[in-house]
C-alpha positions in Angstrom: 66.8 22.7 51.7 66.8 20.0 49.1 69.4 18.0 50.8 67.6 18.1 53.9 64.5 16.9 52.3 66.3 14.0 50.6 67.6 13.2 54.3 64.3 13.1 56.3 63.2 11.0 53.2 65.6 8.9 53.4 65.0 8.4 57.2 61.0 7.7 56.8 60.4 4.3 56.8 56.8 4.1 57.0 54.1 4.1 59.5 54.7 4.9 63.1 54.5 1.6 65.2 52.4 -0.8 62.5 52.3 -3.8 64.8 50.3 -1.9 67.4 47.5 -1.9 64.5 44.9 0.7 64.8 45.3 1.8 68.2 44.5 5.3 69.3 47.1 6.0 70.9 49.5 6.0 67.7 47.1 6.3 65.3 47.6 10.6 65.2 51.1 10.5 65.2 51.2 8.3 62.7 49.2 10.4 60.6 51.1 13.5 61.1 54.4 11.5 60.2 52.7 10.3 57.0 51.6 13.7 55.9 54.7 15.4 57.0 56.7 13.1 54.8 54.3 13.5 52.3 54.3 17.0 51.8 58.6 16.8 52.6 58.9 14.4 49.2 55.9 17.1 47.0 58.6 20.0 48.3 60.9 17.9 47.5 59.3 17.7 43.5 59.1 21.2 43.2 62.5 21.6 44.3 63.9 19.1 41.9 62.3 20.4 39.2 63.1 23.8 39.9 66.9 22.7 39.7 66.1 21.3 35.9 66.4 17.6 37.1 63.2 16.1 35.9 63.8 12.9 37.0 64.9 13.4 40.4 61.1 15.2 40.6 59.0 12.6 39.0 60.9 10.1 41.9 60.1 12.3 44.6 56.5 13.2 43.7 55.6 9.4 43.2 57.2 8.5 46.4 55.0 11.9 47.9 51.7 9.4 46.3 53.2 6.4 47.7 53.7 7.6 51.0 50.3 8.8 51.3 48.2 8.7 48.6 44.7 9.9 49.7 46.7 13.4 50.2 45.2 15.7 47.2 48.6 17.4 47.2 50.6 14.3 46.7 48.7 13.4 43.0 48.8 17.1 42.2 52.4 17.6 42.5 53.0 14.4 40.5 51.0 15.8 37.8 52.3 19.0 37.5 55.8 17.3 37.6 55.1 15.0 34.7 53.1 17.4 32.7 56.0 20.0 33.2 58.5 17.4 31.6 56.3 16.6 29.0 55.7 13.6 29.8 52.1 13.3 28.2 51.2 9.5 28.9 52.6 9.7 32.7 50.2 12.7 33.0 47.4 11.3 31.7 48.2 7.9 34.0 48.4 10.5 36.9 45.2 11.7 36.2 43.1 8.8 35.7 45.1 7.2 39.7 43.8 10.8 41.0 40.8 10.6 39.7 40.5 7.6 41.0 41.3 8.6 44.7 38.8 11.6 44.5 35.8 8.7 43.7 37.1 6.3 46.5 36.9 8.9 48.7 33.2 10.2 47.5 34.3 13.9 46.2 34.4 13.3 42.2 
């Protein structure tokens, strides 16, 4: 599973057709890619993580924010994943970028 993770990953190269601008037509299948690959690089984390390699999680949870990061499940993983390896200041930098989100987007 991990592998194949790593491989769609690796194959994502961001937005679905970006000179075609906000159009309609692309601008659903866009969004599905960037939440699919999203939630593929969080999996990803907990997978990582799972296997002991800290490192290899924090990379794919941050690349889970930076592929989309008004996704609530992105900026959770990441935190889990850096709270999990102890990494104190990293969490409490998560934290303040999530919190953050939640006010752009009027929930916090």
């Amino acid at each position: 599973a991990a592998s194949g993770l790593r491989n769609a990953l690796a194959r994502y190269a961001g937005d679905v057709l970006p000179e075609d601008g906000p159009a309609e037509w692309v601008t659903g299948a866009r969004e599905r890619y960037r939440v699919r690959a999203a939630e593929a690089a969080s999996s990803l984390a907990h997978l990582e993580l799972r296997f002991g390699d800290a490192r290899a999680a924090v990379a794919a949870a941050s690349r889970a924010v930076e592929i989309d990061p008004w996704l609530d499940e992105s900026w959770r993983t990441l935190l889990m994943v850096h709270r999990r390896s102890g990494d104190v200041v990293a969490a409490a930098r998560t934290e303040e970028g999530y919190h953050g989100m939640r006010v752009a987007l009027g929930v916090d």
